[in-house]
NUPA-980213 format. One record per residue (C-alpha): residue in one letter; z, y, x. Coordinates in steps of 0.02 Angstrom, whole numbers, plus 50000, padded with zeros to 5 digits. Each point is the difference from the previous one (the first is absolute). Layout:
# residues N
aZYX...
//
This chain:
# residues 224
x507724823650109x498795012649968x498415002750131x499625018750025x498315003549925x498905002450161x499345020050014x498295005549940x498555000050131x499765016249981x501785005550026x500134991050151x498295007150064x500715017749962x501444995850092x499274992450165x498865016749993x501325011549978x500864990250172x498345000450101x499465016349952x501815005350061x499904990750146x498335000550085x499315017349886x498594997549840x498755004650124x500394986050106x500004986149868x498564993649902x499894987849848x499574987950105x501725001050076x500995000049859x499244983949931x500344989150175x501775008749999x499944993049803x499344984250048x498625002049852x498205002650007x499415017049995x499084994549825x501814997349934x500555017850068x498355007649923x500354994949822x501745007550013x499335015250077x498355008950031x500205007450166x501225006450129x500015013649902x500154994549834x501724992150086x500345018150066x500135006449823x500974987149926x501415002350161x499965017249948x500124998149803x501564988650061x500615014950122x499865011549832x500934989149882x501534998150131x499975018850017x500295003949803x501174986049975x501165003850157x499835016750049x500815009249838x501305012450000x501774999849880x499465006549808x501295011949927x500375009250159x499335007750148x499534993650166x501475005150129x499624997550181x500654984050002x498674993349895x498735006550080x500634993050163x500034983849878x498295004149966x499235001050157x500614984250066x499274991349866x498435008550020x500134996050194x500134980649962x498474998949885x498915010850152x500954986950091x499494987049911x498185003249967x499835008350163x498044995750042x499495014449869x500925013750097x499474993650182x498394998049922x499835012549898x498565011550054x498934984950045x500464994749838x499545015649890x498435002150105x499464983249909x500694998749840x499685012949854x501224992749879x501445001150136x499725017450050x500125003849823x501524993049949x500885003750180x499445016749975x501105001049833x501364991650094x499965014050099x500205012549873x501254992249910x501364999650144x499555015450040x500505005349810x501494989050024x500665009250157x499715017049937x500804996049843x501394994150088x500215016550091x499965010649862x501364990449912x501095000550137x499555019149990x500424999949830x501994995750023x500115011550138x499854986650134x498225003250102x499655018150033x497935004350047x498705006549911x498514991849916x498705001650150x501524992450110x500044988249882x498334993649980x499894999050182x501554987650004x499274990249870x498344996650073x500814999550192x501144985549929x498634989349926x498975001550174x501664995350089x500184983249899x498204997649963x499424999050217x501964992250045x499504983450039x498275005950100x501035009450104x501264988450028x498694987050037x499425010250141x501445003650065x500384980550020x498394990049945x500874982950073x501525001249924x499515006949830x500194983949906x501764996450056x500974999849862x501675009050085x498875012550081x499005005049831x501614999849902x500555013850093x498345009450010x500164999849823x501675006050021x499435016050107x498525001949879x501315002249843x500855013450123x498415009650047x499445002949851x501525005449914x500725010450144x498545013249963x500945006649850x501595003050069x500075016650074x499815003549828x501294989749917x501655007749947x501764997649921x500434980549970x498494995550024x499795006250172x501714990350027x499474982549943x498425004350108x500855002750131x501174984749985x498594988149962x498935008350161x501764996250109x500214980449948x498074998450041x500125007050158x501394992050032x499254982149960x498555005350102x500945005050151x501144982250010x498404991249991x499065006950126
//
């Protein structure tokens, strides 16, 4: 029978990280803390990794690479609302996922140059991404508003997802790493930053809007 080949050190440092800096918040853990959690020395941690920060980057790098591989919309056609509603769940998970940047965030930036770069571009691009997506929609006929309407969607939408999960955590700090109870913040997050463009969604679009908004609220309401 063949033995599965045991993960690298590293990975599984990354990993732990990723959970504790989740868990407890990067400001609260130290290298020190990850290697007892490891059960390594912090010698063995430092040769894998400079720094907290160095481990910072590499989380992010990680957070990146997920991004371009998952988050891609159909080639050959354009986005309908559907996708997009596709789109931002996906999006939702990975926040979801690597959560510690975004309740972190401005601590984070306030410390590290190469993140406030990069997240910076991150920025940008989604906000591209959105307003591309609302003047396609224009395009067919389906989204009626003007460019300075839609700029302001665009960059409204990215603030919306972007501070989700810090508002959420306020709202229920002691709860906010239930599972059931995140799943459908995440849920409500998908909804609050969509439902900003549809005043200005019409024709079939504006139905399947509508019809996706219903089952949502729907699934919402039996499970409160």
């Amino acid at each position: 029978m063949q033995t599965k080949t045991p993960r690298r050190t590293r990975d599984r440092i990354l990993d732990l990280s990723l959970k504790l800096f989740n868990d407890f918040g990067e400001p609260n853990i130290t290298t020190t803390i990850i290697a007892d959690e490891m059960s390594i020395s912090p010698g063995n941690l430092y040769y894998h990794f400079r720094n907290k920060e160095d481990i910072v980057n590499s989380l992010f790098t990680q957070f990146e690479e997920e991004i371009n591989k998952k988050l891609a919309f159909p080639e050959g056609r354009k986005a309908n609302i559907q996708d997009i509603w596709t789109y931002l769940h996906l999006t939702f998970e990975l926040i979801w996922r690597y959560r510690f940047f975004y309740r972190d965030l401005n601590d984070l930036l306030s410390r590290n140059r190469k993140l406030e770069l990069t997240f910076k571009q991150i920025l940008n691009h989604k906000i591209k991404v959105a307003t591309e997506l609302c003047i396609g929609l224009r395009a067919d006929g389906e989204f009626e508003a003007d460019d300075i309407t839609i700029d302001a969607l665009a960059t409204n939408m990215v603030v919306v997802a972007t501070y989700w999960l810090s508002y959420e955590y306020v709202r229920n700090p002691r709860k906010y790493t239930e599972l059931q109870i995140m799943s459908e913040s995440l849920a409500r997050g998908c909804y609050q930053v969509i439902v900003q463009i549809s005043p200005y969604l019409r024709g079939h679009t504006k139905e399947v809007f509508e019809k996706l908004s219903q089952d949502y609220l729907l699934k919402i309401k039996r499970q409160a």
